[in-house]
C-alpha positions as CSV (number, residue, x, y, z in Angstrom):
1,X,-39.4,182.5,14.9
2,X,-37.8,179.0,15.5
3,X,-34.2,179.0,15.5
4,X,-31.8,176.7,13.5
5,X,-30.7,175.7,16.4
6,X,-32.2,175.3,19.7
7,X,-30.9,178.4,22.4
8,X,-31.0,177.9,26.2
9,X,-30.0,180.6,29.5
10,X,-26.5,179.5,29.3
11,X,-24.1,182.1,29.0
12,X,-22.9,182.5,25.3
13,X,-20.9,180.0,24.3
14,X,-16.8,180.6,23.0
15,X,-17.0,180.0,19.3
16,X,-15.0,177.1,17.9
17,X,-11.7,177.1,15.8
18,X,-12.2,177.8,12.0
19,X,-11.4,175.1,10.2
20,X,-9.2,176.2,6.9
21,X,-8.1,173.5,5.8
22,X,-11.7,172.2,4.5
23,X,-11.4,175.3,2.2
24,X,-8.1,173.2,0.6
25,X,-9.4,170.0,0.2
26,X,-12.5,171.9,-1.8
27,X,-10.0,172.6,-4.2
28,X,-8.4,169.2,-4.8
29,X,-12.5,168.0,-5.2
30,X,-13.0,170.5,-7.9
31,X,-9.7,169.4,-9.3
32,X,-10.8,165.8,-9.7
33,X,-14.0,167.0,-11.2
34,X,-12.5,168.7,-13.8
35,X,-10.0,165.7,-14.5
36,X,-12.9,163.7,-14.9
37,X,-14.9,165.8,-17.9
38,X,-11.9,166.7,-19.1
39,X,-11.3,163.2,-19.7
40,X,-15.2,162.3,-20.9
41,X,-14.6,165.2,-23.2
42,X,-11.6,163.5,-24.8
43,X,-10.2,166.6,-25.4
44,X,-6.3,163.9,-25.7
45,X,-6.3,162.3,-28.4
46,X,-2.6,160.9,-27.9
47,X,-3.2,157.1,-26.0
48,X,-0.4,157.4,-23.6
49,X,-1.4,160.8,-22.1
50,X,-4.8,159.9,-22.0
51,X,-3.9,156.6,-20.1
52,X,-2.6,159.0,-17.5
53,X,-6.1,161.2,-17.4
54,X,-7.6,158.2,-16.9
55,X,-5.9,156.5,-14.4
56,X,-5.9,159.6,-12.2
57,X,-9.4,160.6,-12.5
58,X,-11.8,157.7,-13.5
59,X,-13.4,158.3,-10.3
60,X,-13.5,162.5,-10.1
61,X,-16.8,162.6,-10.4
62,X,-16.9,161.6,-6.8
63,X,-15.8,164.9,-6.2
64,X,-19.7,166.2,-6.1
65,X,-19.9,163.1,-3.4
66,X,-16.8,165.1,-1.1
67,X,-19.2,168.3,-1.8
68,X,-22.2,166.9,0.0
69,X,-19.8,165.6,2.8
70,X,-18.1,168.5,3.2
71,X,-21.5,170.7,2.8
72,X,-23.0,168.6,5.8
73,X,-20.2,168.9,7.7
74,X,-19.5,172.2,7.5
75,X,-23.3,173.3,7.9
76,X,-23.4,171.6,11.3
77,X,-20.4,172.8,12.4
78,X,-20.6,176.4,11.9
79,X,-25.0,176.4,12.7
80,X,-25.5,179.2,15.2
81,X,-27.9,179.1,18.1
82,X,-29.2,182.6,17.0
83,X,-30.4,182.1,13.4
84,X,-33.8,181.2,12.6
85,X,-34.3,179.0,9.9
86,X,-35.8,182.3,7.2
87,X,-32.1,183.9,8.1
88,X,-30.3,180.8,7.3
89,X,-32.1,180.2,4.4
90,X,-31.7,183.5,3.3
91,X,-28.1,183.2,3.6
92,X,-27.9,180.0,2.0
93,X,-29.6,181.4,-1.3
94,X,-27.3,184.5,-1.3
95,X,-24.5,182.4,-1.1
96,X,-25.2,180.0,-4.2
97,X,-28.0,181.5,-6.7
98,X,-26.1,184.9,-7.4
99,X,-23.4,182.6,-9.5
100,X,-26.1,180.0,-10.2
101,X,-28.0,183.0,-12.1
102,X,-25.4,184.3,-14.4
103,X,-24.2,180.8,-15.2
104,X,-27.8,180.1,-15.8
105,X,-28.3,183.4,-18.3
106,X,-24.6,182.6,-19.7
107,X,-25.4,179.0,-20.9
108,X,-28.8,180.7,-22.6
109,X,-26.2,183.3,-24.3
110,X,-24.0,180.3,-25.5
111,X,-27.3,177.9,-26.8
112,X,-28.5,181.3,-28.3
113,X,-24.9,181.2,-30.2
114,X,-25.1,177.9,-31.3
115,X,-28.9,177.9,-32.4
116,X,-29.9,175.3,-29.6
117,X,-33.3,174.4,-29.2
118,X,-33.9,175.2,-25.3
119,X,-37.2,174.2,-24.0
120,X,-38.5,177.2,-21.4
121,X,-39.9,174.5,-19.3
122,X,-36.7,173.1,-18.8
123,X,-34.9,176.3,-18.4
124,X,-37.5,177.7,-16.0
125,X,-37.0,174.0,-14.3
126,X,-33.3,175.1,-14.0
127,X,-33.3,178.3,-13.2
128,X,-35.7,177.4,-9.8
129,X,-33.2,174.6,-8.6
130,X,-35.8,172.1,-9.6
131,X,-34.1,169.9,-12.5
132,X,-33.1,167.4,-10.1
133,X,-36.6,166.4,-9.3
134,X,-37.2,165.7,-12.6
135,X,-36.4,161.6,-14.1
136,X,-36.8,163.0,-17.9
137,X,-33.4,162.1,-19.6
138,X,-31.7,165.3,-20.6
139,X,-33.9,167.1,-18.2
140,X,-32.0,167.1,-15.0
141,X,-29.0,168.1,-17.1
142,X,-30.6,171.1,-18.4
143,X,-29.3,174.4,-19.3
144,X,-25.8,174.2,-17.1
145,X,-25.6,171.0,-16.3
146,X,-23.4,170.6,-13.7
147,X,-26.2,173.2,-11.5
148,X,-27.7,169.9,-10.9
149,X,-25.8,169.7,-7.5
150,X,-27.1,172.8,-6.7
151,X,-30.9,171.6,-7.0
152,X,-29.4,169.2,-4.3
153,X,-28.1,171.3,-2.4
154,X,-31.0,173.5,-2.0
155,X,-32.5,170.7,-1.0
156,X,-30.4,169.8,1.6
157,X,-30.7,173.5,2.9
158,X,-34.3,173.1,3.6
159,X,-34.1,170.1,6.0
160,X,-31.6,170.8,7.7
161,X,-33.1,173.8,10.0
162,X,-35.6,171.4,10.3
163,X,-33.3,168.0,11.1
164,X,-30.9,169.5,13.7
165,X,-32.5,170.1,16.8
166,X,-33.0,166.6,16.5
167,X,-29.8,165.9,15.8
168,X,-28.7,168.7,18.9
169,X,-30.3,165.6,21.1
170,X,-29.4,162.6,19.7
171,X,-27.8,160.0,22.0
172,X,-24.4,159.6,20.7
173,X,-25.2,156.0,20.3
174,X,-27.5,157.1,17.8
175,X,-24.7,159.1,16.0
176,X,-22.3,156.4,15.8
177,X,-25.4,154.8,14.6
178,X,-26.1,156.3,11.9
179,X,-22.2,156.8,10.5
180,X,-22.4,153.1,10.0
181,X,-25.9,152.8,8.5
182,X,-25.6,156.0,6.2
183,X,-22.9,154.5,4.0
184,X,-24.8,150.6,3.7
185,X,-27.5,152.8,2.4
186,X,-25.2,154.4,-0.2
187,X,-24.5,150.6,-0.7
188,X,-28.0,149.3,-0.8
189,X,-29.1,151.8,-3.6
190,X,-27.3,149.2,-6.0
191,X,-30.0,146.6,-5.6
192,X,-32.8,149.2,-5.0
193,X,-32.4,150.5,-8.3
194,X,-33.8,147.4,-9.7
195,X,-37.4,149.2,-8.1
196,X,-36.8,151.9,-10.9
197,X,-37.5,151.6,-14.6
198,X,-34.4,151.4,-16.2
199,X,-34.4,154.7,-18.0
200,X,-34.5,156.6,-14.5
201,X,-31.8,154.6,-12.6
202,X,-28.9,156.5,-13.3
203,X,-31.3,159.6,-12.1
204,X,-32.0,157.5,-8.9
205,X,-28.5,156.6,-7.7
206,X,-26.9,159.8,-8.6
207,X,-29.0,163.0,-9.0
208,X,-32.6,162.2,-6.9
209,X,-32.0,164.5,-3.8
210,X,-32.9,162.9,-1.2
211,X,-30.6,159.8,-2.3
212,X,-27.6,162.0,-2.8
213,X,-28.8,163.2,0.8
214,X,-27.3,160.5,2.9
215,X,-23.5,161.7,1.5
216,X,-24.6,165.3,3.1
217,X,-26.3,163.5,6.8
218,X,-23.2,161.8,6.6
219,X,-21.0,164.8,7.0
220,X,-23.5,166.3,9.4
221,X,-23.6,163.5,11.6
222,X,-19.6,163.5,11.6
223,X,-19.3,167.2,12.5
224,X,-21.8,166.9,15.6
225,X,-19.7,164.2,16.9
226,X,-16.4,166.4,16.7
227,X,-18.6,169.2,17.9
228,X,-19.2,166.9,21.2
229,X,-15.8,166.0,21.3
230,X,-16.6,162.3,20.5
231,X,-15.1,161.7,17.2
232,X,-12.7,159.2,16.8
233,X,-10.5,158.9,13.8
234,X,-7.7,158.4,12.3
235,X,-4.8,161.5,12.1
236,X,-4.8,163.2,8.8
237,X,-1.9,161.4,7.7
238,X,-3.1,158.2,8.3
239,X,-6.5,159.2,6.6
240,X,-4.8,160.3,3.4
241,X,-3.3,157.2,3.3
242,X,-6.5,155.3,3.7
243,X,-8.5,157.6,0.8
244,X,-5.6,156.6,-1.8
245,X,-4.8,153.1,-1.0
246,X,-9.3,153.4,-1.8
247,X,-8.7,155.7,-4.8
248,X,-6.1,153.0,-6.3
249,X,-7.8,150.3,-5.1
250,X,-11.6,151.4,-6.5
251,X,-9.8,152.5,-9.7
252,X,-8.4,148.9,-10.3
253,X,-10.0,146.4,-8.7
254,X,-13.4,147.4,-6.9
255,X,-16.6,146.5,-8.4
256,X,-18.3,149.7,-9.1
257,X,-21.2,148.8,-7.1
258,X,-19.1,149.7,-4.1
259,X,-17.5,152.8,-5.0
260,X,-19.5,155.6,-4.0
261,X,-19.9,153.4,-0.5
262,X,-15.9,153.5,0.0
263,X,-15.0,156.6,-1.4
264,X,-17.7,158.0,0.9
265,X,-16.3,156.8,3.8
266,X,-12.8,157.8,2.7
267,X,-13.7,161.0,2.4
268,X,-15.4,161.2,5.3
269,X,-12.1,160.5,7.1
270,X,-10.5,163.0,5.1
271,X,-12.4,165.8,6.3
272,X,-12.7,165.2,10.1
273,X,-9.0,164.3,9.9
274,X,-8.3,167.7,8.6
275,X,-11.0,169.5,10.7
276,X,-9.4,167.7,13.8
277,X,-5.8,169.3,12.3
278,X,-7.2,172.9,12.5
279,X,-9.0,172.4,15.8
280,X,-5.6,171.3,18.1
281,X,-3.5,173.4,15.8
282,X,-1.1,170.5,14.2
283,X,0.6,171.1,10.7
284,X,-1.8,170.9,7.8
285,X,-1.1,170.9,3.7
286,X,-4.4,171.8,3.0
287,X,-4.2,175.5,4.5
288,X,-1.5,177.0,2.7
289,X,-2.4,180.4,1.1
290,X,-2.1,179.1,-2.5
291,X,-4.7,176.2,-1.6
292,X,-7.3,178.3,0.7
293,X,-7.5,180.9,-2.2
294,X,-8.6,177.9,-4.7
295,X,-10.7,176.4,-2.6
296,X,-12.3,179.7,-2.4
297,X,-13.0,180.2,-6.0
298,X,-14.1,176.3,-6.4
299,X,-17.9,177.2,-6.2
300,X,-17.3,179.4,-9.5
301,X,-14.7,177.4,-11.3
302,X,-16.9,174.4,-10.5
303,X,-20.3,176.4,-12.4
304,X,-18.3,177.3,-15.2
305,X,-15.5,174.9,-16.1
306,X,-17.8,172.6,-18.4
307,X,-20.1,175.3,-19.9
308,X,-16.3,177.2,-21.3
309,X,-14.5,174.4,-22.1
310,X,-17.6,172.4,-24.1
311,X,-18.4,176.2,-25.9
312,X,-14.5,176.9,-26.9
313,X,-14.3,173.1,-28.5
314,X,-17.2,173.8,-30.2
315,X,-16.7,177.0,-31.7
316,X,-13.2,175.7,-32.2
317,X,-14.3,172.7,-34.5
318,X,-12.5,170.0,-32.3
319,X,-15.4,168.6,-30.4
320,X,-15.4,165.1,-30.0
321,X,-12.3,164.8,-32.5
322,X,-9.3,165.6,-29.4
323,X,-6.1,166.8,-29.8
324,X,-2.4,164.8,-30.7
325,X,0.6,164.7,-29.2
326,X,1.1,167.4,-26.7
327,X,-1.6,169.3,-27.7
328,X,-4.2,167.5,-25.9
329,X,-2.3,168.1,-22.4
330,X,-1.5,171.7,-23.7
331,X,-5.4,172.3,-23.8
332,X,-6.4,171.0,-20.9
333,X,-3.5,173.0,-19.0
334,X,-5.2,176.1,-20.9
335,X,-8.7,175.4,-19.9
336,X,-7.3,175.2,-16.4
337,X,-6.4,178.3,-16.0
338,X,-8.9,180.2,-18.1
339,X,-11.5,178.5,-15.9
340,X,-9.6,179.7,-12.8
341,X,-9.4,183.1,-14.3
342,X,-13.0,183.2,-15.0
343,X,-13.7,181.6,-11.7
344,X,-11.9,184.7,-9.9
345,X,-13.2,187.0,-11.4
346,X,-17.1,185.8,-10.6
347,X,-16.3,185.0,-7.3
348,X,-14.9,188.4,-6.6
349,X,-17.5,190.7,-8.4
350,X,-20.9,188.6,-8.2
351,X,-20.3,185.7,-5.3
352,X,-18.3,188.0,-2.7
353,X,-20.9,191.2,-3.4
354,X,-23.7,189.6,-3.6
355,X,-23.2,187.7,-0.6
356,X,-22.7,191.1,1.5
357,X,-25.6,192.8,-0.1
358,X,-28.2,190.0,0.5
359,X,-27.2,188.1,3.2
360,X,-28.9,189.3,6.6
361,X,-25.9,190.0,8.8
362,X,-25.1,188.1,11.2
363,X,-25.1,188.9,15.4
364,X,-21.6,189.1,16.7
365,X,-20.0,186.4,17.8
366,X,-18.6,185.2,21.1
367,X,-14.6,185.9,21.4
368,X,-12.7,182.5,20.7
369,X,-10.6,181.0,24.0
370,X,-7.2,182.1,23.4
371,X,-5.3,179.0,23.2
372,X,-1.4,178.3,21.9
373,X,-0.9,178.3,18.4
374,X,1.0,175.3,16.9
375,X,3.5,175.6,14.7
376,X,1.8,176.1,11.3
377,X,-1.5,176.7,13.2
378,X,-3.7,179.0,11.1
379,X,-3.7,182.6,12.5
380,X,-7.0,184.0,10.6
381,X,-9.7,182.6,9.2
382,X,-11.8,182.4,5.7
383,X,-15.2,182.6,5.8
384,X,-17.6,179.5,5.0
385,X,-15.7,176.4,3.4
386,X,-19.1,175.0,2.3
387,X,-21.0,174.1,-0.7
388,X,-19.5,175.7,-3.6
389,X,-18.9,178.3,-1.0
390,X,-15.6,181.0,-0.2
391,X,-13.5,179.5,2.5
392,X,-13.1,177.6,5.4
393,X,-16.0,177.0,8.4
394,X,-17.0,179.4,10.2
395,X,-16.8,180.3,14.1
396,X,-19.4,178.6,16.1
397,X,-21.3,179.7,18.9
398,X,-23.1,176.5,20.6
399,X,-26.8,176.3,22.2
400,X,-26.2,174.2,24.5
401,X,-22.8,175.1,26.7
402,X,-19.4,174.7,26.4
403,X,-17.9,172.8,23.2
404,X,-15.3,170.5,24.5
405,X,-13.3,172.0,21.7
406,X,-13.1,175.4,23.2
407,X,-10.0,174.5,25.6
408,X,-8.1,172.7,23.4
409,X,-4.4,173.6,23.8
C-alpha cells in the first residue's frame, strides 16, 4: 500500500512539537462565524448594537477561509511517514462524518417539524458530502447548510495523500513559489467569474472545491516550509497586528474584490506565527486552557450553531422581525452558550467516541527531543487542531530525516 508520505532506511525520525495554540485560534474563527449569521439573521433589532455586530464581523465569514488554512496546515504538519493513504482516509472520515451524520438526521427532524419540503436528491446529495459539486441555487445549501465546508473538505482529503510526496520534493524555490501565486489566484477568481453564468458565480468563488482549495494548498505549502525549517515570518505579535490593521482596513475601505486575497494572507501569518510560538516555546494567548477547550468543541459548535439558532427563532415567531433594546444582544449571548453547550456535549459523546472506535490506530510514535521548556511553553498536548477537528496538531514523525525543528531549544 502506498504511503501518505514517502518512508526511507533512515532511522525514525523525533516527532515535532504539538502545536496548541492552532487549537485557540480555531475558536476565535468559529467565533467570527457565528458573529457573522448572527448578524445576517438580524436577530438586533436596536441600530446602535447592531452597528457594533456589524462592524466587528462583516467579514466572519472568512472564518471557513482560516479553516481551510489551518486544515492544510495542520494536515501537512502532523502527516506520518507510516500511513497509507486508505488509513488516512479512514481517519479523516471518522473524524468529520460521525457529527456531520447527526447534524445531517437532526436538520431532517427540524424540516420534519416545520413541514419543509426536502427533496431526497438533495438530502442524499448532503448526506454523501457531495452538495458542493452541485451549481443549483439552494442545492449546495442543502439540508445543514453550513456542511457545505465539509463537502470541501472531503475533498481536500482525497488529494492530499496523493499531492504530498510531491510536495515532500519540491525545491523550496518552488514553495516560496507557490505562497506568492496561491493568493493572486484567490485574486484572479474576481475576473474569472465573468467565465460563469451569473447564477453560479457566487457557487464558483466561494463553495466549488477545488477553488476553495488554494486557501487549504496555501496552509500546506506554509507548514512544509516550517517543517524544513525555512519559513520566515513575522513573530506572532507582529502578525496579529498585521491581520487587524487588514480586518479594519478590509472592513472600511478595501474593495471586496480583494478581501478573501488579504485576509488569506493575514491569516496565513497568523497561523505560522503561532505554530512558530509553540515550536521554540515563547508565550502564547492562544493556548490557555479556556481557549484549547473551545477550540476543541469548534467542529460541533460550528455544525450546529445555525441549524439551533434559525429552529428556536422560528418556533419562537421572531424570525426575520429581531429583537429591541437589549434583547437582541441578550439573545445572541444566549444562543452562544446553548450552542456551546450543545457543542460539548456532541463532541464528547459522538465526535470523541466515534473517533476511537473507527479510527484505525495509529503506530507509536518516536519519543520527542527533550528540549527546555519556555516560560508558558505548553507541557501536554491536544490531539488534532484541524478541520472542525479536537485540538491542536499532532506529533510528527518525518520520512525523510531529521526535522530541523527537533533541536530547537
Amino acid at each position: 500500500m502506498t504511503s501518505v508520505a514517502a518512508t526511507s532506511a533512515a532511522p525514525p525520525a523525533p516527532a515535532l512539537p504539538r502545536l496548541p495554540s492552532l487549537t485557540g485560534l480555531r475558536w476565535i474563527a468559529a467565533l467570527l462565524v457565528f458573529g457573522f449569521h448572527a448578524g445576517t439573521m438580524r436577530i438586533i433589532a436596536e441600530p446602535d448594537y447592531k452597528a457594533v455586530v456589524d462592524a466587528l464581523f462583516t467579514l466572519g465569514l472568512s472564518g471557513v477561509q482560516f479553516f481551510f488554512i489551518l486544515s492544510g496546515f495542520v494536515l501537512v504538519w502532523s502527516a506520518r511517514p507510516g500511513d497509507s493513504r486508505r488509513t488516512f482516509w479512514r481517519r479523516r472520515v471518522a473524524k468529520i462524518y460521525p457529527n456531520h451524520l447527526v447534524l445531517w438526521a437532526a436538520t431532517l427532524v427540524v424540516a420534519w417539524w416545520f413541514a419543509d419540503p426536502v427533496l431526497p436528491a438533495a438530502a442524499l446529495e448532503n448526506l454523501l458530502l457531495l452538495q458542493a459539486w452541485d451549481p443549483r441555487p439552494g442545492w449546495f445549501y442543502s439540508i445543514n447548510t453550513v456542511s457545505w465546508s465539509l463537502s470541501c473538505e472531503f475533498f481536500f482529503y482525497l488529494c492530499l495523500p496523493l499531492a504530498l510526496p510531491l510536495l515532500r520534493r519540491a525545491r523550496p524555490k518552488l514553495l516560496w513559489a507557490l505562497i506568492v501565486a496561491l493568493p493572486l489566484l484567490i485574486l484572479a477568481l474576481w475576473p474569472a467569474q465573468e467565465l460563469v453564468p451569473e447564477v453560479s458565480r457566487w457557487w464558483f468563488t466561494q463553495i466549488f472545491p477545488p477553488v476553495r482549495s488554494l486557501e487549504f494548498w496555501l496552509g500546506a505549502v506554509a507548514a512544509e516550509l516550517m517543517r524544513r525549517g525555512l519559513w520566515r515570518g513575522p513573530g506572532l505579535a507582529a502578525a496579529s497586528a498585521i491581520f487587524v490593521v487588514t480586518w479594519v482596513a478590509a472592513a472600511q475601505w478595501i474593495r471586496a474584490e480583494l478581501w478573501t486575497t488579504l485576509l488569506a494572507v493575514a491569516y496565513l501569518l497568523v497561523i505560522t506565527a503561532a505554530a512558530d510560538a509553540d515550536v521554540r516555546g515563547r508565550r502564547s494567548p492562544w493556548r490557555s486552557r479556556p481557549l484549547i477547550w473551545l477550540g476543541e468543541v469548534s467542529f460541533a459548535f460550528y455544525l450546529v450553531h445555525v441549524l439551533v439558532m434559525t429552529s428556536v427563532l422560528r418556533w419562537s415567531g421572531d424570525w426575520g422581525t429581531g429583537f429591541a433594546g437589549w434583547r437582541g444582544p441578550a439573545v445572541v449571548l444566549g444562543f452562544l452558550v446553548a450552542n456551546l453547550i450543545l457543542a460539548g456535549l456532541l463532541h464528547r459523546f459522538v465526535e470523541t467516541p466515534m473517533m476511537r472506535r473507527l479510527a484505525p490506530r495509529r503506530p507509536a510514535r518516536p519519543a520527542p527531543v527533550p528540549r527546555q521548556r519556555a516560560a508558558g511553553a505548553p507541557t501536554a498536548g491536544d490531539g488534532d487542531a484541524e478541520g472542525g477537528a479536537a485540538g491542536a496538531a499532532d506529533e510528527v514523525g518525518l520520512a525523510n530525516g531529521r526535522s530541523p525543528y527537533a533541536d530547537r531549544r
